[in-house]
C-alpha positions in Angstrom: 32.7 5.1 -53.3 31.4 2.1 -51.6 28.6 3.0 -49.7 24.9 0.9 -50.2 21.6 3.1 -50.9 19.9 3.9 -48.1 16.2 3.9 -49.0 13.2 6.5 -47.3 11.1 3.6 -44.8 8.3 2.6 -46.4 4.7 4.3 -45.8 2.1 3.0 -43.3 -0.3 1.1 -45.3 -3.9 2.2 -44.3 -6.6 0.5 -43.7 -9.2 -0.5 -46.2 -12.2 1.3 -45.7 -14.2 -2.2 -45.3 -12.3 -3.3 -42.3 -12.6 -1.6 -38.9 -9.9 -1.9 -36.4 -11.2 -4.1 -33.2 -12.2 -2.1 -30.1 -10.0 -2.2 -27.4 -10.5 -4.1 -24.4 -10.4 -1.8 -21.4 -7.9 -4.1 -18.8 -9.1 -3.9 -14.8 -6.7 -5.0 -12.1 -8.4 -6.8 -9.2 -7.9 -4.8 -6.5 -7.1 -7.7 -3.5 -7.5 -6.6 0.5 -5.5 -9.2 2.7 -7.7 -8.5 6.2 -4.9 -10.3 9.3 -6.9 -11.4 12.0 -6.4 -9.3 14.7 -5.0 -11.7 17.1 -2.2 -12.5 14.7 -0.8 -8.7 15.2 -1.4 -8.5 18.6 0.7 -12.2 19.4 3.2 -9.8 17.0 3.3 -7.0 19.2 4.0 -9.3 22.4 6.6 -11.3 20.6 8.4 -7.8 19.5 8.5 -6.5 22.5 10.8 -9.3 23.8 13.2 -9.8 20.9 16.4 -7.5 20.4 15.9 -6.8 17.0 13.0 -7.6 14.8 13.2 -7.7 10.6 10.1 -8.8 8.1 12.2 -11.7 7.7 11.5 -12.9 10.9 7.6 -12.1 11.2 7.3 -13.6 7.7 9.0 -16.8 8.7 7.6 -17.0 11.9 3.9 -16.5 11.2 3.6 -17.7 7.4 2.7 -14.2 6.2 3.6 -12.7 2.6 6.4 -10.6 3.1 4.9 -7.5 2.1 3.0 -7.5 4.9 5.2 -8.1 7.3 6.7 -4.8 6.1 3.0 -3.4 6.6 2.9 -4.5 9.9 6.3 -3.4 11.6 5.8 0.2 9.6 2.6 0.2 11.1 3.9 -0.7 14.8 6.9 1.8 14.3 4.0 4.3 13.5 2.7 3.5 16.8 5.6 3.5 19.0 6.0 0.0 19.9 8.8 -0.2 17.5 11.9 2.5 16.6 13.9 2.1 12.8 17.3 1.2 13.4 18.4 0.8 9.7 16.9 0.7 6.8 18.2 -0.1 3.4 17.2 -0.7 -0.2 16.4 -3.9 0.6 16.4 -4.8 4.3 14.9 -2.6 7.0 16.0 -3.7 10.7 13.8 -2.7 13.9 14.3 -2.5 18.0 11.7 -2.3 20.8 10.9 0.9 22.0 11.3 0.9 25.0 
């Protein structure tokens, strides 16, 4: 009844024995460490202190950081006690003073 042929795929052709494949390139990632002066975290932990709630928003807006690190830095300070998790999400994590 009305059905096309299907055919077998086709074979691999292989490579002539004159030509060599091309060596790979072995691919490095530059491996970057952002160093934040020192002074920078400790005006952080002053400001913290003070403010009801803090998010990386904030500390990103506020001090022109990349945003990754303003994660960094409030784990880091929750890690230390200054700060306590109040809710975190998949997307938004939200911080209050310690004490």
């Amino acid at each position: 009844m009305g059905g096309g042929k299907k055919s077998a795929p086709k074979p691999a052709k292989e490579l002539e024995s004159g030509k060599k494949e091309a060596p790979k390139k072995e691919v490095t990632k530059a491996s970057t460490t952002i160093l934040i002066d020192p002074k920078v975290v400790d005006q952080i932990k002053k400001e913290v202190s003070k403010m009801k709630f803090v998010t990386p928003y904030q500390i990103y807006s506020k001090y022109n950081l990349k945003y990754s690190i303003s994660k960094d830095i409030l784990e880091s300070l929750t890690k230390q006690g200054i700060l306590k998790p109040v809710k975190s999400g998949r997307r938004l994590d939200i911080y209050m003073p310690a004490a």
